[in-house]
C-alpha positions in Angstrom: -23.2 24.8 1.4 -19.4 23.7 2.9 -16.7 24.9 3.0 -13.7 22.6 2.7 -10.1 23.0 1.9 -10.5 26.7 0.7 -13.4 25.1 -1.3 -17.1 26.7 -1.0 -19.6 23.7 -2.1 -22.9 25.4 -2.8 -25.2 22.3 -2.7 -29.2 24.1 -2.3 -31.0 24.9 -5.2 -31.8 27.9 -5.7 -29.0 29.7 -3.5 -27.8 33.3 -4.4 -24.4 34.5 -4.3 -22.5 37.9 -4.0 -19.9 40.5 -4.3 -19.9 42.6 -0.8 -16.9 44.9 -0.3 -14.0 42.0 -0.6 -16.4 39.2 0.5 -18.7 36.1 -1.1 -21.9 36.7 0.4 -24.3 33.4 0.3 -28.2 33.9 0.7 -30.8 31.2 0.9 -34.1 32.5 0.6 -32.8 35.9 0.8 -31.3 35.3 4.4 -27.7 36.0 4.4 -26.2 32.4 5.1 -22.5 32.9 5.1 -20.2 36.1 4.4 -16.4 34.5 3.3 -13.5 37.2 2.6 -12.2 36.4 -1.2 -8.8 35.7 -0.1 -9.6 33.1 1.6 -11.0 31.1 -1.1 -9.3 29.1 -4.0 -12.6 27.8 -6.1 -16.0 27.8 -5.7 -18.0 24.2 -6.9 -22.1 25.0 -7.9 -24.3 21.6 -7.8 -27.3 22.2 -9.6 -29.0 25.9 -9.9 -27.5 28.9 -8.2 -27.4 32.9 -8.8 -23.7 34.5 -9.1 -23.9 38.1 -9.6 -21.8 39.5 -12.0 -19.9 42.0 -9.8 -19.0 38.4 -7.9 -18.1 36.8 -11.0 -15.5 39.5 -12.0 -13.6 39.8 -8.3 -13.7 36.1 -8.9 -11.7 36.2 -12.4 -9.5 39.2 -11.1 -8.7 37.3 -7.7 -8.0 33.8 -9.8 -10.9 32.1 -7.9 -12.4 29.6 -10.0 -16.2 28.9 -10.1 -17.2 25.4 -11.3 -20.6 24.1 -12.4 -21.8 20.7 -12.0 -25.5 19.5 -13.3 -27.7 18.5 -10.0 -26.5 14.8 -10.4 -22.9 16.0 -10.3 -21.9 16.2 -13.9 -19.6 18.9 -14.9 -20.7 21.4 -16.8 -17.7 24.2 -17.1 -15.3 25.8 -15.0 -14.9 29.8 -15.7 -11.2 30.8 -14.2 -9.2 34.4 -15.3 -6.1 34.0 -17.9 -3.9 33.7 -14.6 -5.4 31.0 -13.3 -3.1 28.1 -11.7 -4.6 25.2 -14.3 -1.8 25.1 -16.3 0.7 24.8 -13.3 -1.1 22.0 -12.1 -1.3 20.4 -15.1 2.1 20.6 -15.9 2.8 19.4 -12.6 0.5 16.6 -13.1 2.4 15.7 -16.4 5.7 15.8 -14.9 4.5 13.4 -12.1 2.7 11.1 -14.6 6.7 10.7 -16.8 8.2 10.0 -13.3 8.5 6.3 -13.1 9.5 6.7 -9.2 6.2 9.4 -8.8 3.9 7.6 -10.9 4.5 4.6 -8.8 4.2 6.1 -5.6 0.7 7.2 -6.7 -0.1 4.0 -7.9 1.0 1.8 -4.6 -1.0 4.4 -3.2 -4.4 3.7 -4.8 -3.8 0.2 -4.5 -3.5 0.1 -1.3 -6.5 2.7 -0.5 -8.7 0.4 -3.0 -7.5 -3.2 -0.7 -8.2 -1.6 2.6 -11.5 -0.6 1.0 -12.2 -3.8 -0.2 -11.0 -5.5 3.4 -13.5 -3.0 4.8 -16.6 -3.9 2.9 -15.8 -7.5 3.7 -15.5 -7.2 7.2 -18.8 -5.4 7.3 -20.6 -8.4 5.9 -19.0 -10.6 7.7 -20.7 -9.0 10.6 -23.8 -10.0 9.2 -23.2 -13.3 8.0 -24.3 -16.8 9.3 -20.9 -18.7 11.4 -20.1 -20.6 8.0 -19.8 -17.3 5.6 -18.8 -15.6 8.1 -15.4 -17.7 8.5 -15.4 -17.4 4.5 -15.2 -13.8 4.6 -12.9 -13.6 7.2 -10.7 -15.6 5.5 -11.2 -13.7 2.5 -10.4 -10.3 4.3 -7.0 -11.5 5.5 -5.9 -12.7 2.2 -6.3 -9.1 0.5 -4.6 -8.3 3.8 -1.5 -9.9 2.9 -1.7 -8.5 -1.0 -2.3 -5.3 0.4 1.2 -5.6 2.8 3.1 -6.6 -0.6 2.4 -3.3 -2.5 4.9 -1.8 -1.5 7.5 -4.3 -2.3 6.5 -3.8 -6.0 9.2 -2.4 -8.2 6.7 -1.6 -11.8 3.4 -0.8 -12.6 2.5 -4.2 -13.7 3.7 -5.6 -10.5 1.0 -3.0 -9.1 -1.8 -3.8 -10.9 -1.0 -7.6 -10.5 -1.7 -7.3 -6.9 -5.1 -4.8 -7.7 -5.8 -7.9 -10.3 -5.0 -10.7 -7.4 -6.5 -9.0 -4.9 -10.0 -8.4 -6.7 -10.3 -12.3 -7.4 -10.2 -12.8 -3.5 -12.7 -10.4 -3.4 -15.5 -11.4 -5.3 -14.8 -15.0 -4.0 -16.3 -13.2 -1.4 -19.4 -11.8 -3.2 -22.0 -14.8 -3.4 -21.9 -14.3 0.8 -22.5 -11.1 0.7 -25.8 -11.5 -1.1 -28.4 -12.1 2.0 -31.4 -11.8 -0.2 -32.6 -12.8 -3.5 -29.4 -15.6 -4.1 -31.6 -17.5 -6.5 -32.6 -14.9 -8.7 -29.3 -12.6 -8.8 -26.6 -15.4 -9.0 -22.7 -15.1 -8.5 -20.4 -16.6 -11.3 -17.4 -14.7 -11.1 -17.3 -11.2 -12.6 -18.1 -10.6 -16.2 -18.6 -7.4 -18.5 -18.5 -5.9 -22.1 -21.3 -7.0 -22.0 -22.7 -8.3 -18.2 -24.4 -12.0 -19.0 -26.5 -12.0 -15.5 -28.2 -9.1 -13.3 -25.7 -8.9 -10.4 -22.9 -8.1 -13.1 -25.2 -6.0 -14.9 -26.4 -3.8 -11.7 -22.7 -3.5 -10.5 -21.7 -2.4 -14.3 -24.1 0.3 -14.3 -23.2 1.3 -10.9 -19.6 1.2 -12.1 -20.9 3.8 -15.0 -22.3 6.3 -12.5 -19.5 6.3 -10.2 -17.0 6.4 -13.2 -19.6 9.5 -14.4 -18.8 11.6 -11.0 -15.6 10.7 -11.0 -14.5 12.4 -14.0 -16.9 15.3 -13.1 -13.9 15.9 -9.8 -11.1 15.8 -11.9 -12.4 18.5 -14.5 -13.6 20.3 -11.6 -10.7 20.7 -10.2 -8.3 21.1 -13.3 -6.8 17.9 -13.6 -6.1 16.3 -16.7 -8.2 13.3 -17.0 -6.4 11.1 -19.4 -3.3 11.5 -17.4 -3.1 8.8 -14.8 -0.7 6.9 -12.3 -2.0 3.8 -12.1 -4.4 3.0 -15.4 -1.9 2.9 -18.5 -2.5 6.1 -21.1 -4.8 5.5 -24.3 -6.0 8.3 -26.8 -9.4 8.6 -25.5 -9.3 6.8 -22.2 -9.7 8.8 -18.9 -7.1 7.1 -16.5 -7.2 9.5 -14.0 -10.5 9.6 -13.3 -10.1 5.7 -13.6 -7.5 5.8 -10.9 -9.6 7.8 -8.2 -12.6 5.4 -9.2 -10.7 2.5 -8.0 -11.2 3.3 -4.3 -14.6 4.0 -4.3 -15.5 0.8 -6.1 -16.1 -1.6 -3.1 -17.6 1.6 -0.8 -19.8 3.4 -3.4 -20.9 1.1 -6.3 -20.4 -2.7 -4.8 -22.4 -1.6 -1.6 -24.8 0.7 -3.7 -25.5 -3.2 -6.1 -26.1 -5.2 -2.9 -27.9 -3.2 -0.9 -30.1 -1.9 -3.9 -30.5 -6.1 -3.5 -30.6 -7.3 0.0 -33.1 -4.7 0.7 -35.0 -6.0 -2.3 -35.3 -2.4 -4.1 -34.9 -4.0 -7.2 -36.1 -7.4 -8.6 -34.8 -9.7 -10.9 -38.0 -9.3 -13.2 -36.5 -5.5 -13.5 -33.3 -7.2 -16.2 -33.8 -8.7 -19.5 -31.7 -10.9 -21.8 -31.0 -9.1 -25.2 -30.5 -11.2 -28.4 -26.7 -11.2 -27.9 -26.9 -12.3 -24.7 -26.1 -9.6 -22.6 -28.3 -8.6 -19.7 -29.8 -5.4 -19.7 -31.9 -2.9 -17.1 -35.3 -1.8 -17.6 -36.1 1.9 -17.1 -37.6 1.7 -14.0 -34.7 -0.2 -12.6 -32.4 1.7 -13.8 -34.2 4.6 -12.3 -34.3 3.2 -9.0 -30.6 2.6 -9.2 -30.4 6.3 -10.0 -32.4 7.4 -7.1 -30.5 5.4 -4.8 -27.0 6.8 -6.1 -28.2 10.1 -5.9 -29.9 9.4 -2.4 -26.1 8.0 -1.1 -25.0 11.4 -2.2 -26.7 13.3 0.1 -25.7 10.7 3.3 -23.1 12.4 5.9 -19.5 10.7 6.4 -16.8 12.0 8.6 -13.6 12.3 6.4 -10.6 10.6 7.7 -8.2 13.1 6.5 -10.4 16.0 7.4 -11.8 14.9 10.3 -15.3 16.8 9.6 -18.3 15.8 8.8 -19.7 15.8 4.7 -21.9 14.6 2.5 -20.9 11.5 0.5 -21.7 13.6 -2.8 -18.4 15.9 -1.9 -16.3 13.5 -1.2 -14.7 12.7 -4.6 -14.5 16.3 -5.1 -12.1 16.3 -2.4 -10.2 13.6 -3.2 -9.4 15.2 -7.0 -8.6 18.6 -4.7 -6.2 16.6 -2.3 -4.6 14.9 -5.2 -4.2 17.9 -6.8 -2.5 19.7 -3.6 0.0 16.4 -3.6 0.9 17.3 -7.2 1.4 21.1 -6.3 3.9 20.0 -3.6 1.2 20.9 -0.8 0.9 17.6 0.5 4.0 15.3 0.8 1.8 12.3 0.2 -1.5 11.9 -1.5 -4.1 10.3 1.4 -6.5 7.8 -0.4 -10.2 7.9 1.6 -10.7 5.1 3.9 -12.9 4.9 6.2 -13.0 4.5 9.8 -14.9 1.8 11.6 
């Protein structure tokens, strides 16, 4: 269990929760964990199984605390709120900023930049581990997303934006083929493809793409954000560009390091993908259960936030961003702080 930004995370199975005078009293094992007055909460975010009594659930509707519920692998599941609740307000506020050219773009530069540094950061890191040759490659590469990134802000539209995201990315994976130490002859680099992958780097970092994507959507409902209204992804009937835009951060930190680790450390073999009919390059369970395991395993690793300066699990962090972009939107932050990490 955390507690973050007037959040309480309840992350252990099994944990019970309950009304005591005008408090939220959490029990593990039926040893009083935490006791947190009402007021000072805003939501309360369940991963996996936990007990909320009923008296707790009503001083929860009548105080306008809202209690989510996300499946163990972090898929939501339903939020229960009063008939007061501040949803609407925020998604109104939300629509507003996603009609304002000048606030939409903001937002946008924003995530850009976050997703550049990001990108700049991963680099670095393998250069670190790279022979003298790649490592001059990398280098090279890092200070050429360097100099995109410093042009964001000189953008004036949102396809100037996304030309630099575009632009930027094709330095990147340049970069990828060196950041492979193990396995280069059986998981290849060719540039990136998709829809569908035609080799088994593409298709690991696809599905890796889907479970990040998966948990990034699961933030913005828990939070009550609008998915399909965005800032930097355009709006389409049916496509979630909000949960798009906070994906495009976490790309290079969460799903490009979760594919080439799951490689370099030779978790998963190139025996584990297999060419359909059409072409397209596919996982076989157990692979794609490994890849699982070691998504869900990531979760659980501890990260000191940069904005918050505390220490979290890497499962709550997206949570947090959706609940930081959210306080932006409600006027409680002047600027919305992409994560970045130190180091």
């Amino acid at each position: 269990m955390t507690l973050l930004l007037n959040t309480l995370y309840i992350t252990t199975p099994e944990t019970h929760l309950y009304k005591e005078n005008e408090t939220v009293v959490v029990k593990i094992n039926r040893e009083k964990r935490l006791q947190v007055p009402i007021h000072h909460l805003q939501a309360i975010v369940i991963l996996g199984t936990a007990y909320v009594s009923p008296d707790l659930s009503r001083m929860c509707l009548e105080r306008h605390v809202a209690i989510t519920f996300l499946s163990e692998r972090g898929r939501f599941l339903g939020r229960m709120e009063g008939p007061d609740a501040s949803g609407a307000w925020l998604r109104r506020n939300q629509m507003e900023a996603h009609l304002d050219e000048t606030r939409s773009l903001a937002i946008a530069k924003t995530l850009v930049k976050g997703k550049l540094a990001n990108q700049r950061h991963v680099v670095q890191r393998a250069a670190r581990e790279a022979n003298e040759e790649e490592a001059r490659e990398l280098t090279d590469i890092s200070a050429r997303i360097e100099m995109i990134q410093k042009q964001v802000d000189r953008m004036e539209t949102h396809d100037q934006v996304r030309g630099c995201e575009g632009e930027a990315a094709a330095r990147y994976f340049e970069g990828f083929p060196f950041m492979v130490r193990q396995q280069r002859g059986d998981f290849p680099w060719g540039g990136r493809n998709r829809r569908p992958p035609k080799d088994a780097m593409n298709a690991l970092l696809s599905f890796s793409y889907a479970l990040l994507m998966g948990d990034c959507l699961a933030a913005c409902q828990s939070v009550g954000l609008d998915p399909a209204l965005g800032f930097l992804h355009a709006f389409r009937p049916g496509r979630p560009a909000l949960a798009l835009d906070l994906m495009e951060s976490f790309r290079p930190l969460v799903a490009d390091r979760l594919a080439l680790g799951l490689v370099n450390n030779q978790q998963v073999r190139s025996k584990g993908f297999l060419v359909s009919e059409s072409g397209a390059v596919e996982m076989d369970e157990e692979t794609r259960k490994e890849v699982i395991t070691a998504h869900q395993t990531r979760k659980a690793q501890v990260i000191r936030h940069p904005f918050l300066n505390q220490e979290i699990p890497w499962g709550l962090v997206l949570q947090l961003e959706a609940r930081l972009l959210a306080r932006h939107l409600r006027g409680d932050l002047e600027a919305f702080p992409p994560f970045h990490p130190r180091g």
